[in-house]
C-alpha positions as CSV (number, residue, x, y, z in Angstrom):
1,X,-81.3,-22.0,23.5
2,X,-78.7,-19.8,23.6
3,X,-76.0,-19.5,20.7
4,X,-72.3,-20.2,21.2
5,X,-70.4,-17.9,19.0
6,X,-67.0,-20.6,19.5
7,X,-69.6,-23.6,17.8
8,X,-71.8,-21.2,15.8
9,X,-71.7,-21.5,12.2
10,X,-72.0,-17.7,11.5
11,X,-70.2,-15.9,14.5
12,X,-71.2,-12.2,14.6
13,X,-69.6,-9.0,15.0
14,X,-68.8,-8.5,19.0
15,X,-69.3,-12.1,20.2
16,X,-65.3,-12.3,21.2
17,X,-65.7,-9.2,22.4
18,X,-65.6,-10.1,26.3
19,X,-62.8,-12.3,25.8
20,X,-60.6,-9.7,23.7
21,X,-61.2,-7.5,25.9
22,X,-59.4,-9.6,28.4
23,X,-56.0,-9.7,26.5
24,X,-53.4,-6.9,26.2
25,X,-52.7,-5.0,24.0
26,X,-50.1,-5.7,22.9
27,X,-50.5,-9.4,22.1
28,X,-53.5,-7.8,19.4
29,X,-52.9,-7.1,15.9
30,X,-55.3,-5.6,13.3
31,X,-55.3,-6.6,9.7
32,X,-57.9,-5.4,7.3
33,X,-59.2,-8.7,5.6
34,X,-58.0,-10.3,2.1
35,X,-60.6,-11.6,0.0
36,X,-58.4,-13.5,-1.9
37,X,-56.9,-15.3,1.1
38,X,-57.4,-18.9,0.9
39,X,-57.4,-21.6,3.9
40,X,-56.1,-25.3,2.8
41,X,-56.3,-27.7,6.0
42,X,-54.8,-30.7,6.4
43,X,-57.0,-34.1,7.0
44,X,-55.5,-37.1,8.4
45,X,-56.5,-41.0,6.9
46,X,-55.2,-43.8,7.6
47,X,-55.8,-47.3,7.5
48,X,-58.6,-49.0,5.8
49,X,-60.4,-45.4,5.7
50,X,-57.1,-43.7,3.5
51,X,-57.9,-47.0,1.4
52,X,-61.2,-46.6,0.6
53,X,-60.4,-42.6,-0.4
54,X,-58.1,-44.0,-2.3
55,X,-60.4,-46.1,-4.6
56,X,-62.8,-43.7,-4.6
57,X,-60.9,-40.9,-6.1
58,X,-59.3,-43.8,-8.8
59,X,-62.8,-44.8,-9.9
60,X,-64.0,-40.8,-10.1
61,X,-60.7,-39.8,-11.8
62,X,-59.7,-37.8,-8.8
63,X,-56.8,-36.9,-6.2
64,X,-58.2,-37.8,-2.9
65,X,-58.0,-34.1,-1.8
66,X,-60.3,-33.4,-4.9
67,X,-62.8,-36.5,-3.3
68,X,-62.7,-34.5,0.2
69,X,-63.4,-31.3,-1.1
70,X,-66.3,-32.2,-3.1
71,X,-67.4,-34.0,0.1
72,X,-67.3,-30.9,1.7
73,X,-69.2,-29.4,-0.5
74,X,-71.9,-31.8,-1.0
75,X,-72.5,-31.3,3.4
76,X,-72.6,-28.0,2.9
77,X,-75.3,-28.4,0.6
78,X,-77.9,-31.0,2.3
79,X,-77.6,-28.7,5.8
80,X,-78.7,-25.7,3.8
């Protein structure tokens, strides 16, 4: 099966390089990289869902945010 760099986990230097190639120029800029950049993104509960993350994170002593991340982390860890 062939990979998919736009749903691969680990994209590689040159898989966008077809599609980059298509755009001008101008509409590129180049930045060297920033290890100290962080991403935050934003996640959306509501209802009975936003509830339950709320007792959770009261029971562990935790901001929901905190609950999510750990979450995160937790995946990360069983796929590996």
């Amino acid at each position: 099966m062939a990979k998919d760099p736009w749903t691969d986990a680990d994209p590689q230097p040159g898989d966008f390089d077809a599609e980059l190639a298509l755009l001008d120029a101008s509409m590129v800029e180049h930045h060297a990289g920033n290890p100290d950049a962080r991403l935050r993104v934003l996640v959306s509960v509501d209802g009975e869902a936003a509830a339950r993350l709320a007792r959770i994170a009261a029971a562990r002593g935790q901001t929901p945010g905190e609950v999510v991340a750990e979450l995160l982390r937790d995946a990360e860890r069983s796929t590996g």
